[in-house]
N, C-alpha and C positions, 0 to 999 in steps of 0.2 A: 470398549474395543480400541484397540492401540489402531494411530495411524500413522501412512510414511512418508514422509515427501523426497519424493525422488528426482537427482537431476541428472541426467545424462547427457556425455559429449559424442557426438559420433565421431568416425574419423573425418566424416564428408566436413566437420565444422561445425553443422546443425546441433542442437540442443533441444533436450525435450526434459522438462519439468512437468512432473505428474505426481495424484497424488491420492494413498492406494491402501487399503484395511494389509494389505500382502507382504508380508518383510521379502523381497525380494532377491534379498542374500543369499537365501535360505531355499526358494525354490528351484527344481530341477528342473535343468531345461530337456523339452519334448522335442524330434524333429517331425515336421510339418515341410513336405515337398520337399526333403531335404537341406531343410531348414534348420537351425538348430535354435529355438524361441523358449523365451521366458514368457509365460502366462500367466497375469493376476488376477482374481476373482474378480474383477470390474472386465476382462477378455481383453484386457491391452497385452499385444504382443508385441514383442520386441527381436531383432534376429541379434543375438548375442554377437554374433563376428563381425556386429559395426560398431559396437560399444568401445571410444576411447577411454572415459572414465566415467565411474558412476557413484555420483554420493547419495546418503541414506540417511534419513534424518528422522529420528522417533518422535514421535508426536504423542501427548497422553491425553 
């Protein structure tokens, strides 16, 4: 099973490095209390409208 390591900037400046069986590229985001979230099969949610950038790194 492939895996991903993901790092993301928010706008806030924050940064979160995680690291996830899910290509997150790839998933659709759900809205949640009007939320609009990307969800990985590990339940890390993320609200997409603070994502300044996100890189994606395949792992075999």
């Amino acid at each position: 099973m492939k895996k991903y390591e993901v790092k993301i900037t928010f706008y806030s400046g924050q940064k979160f490095d995680f690291e996830t069986n899910s290509d997150v590229r790839s998933l659709n985001p759900i809205e949640i209390n009007g939320a609009r979230m990307i969800m990985t099969e590990e339940e890390i949610g993320i609200n997409i409208i603070h994502i300044k950038d996100m890189k994606v790194i395949e792992r075999t």
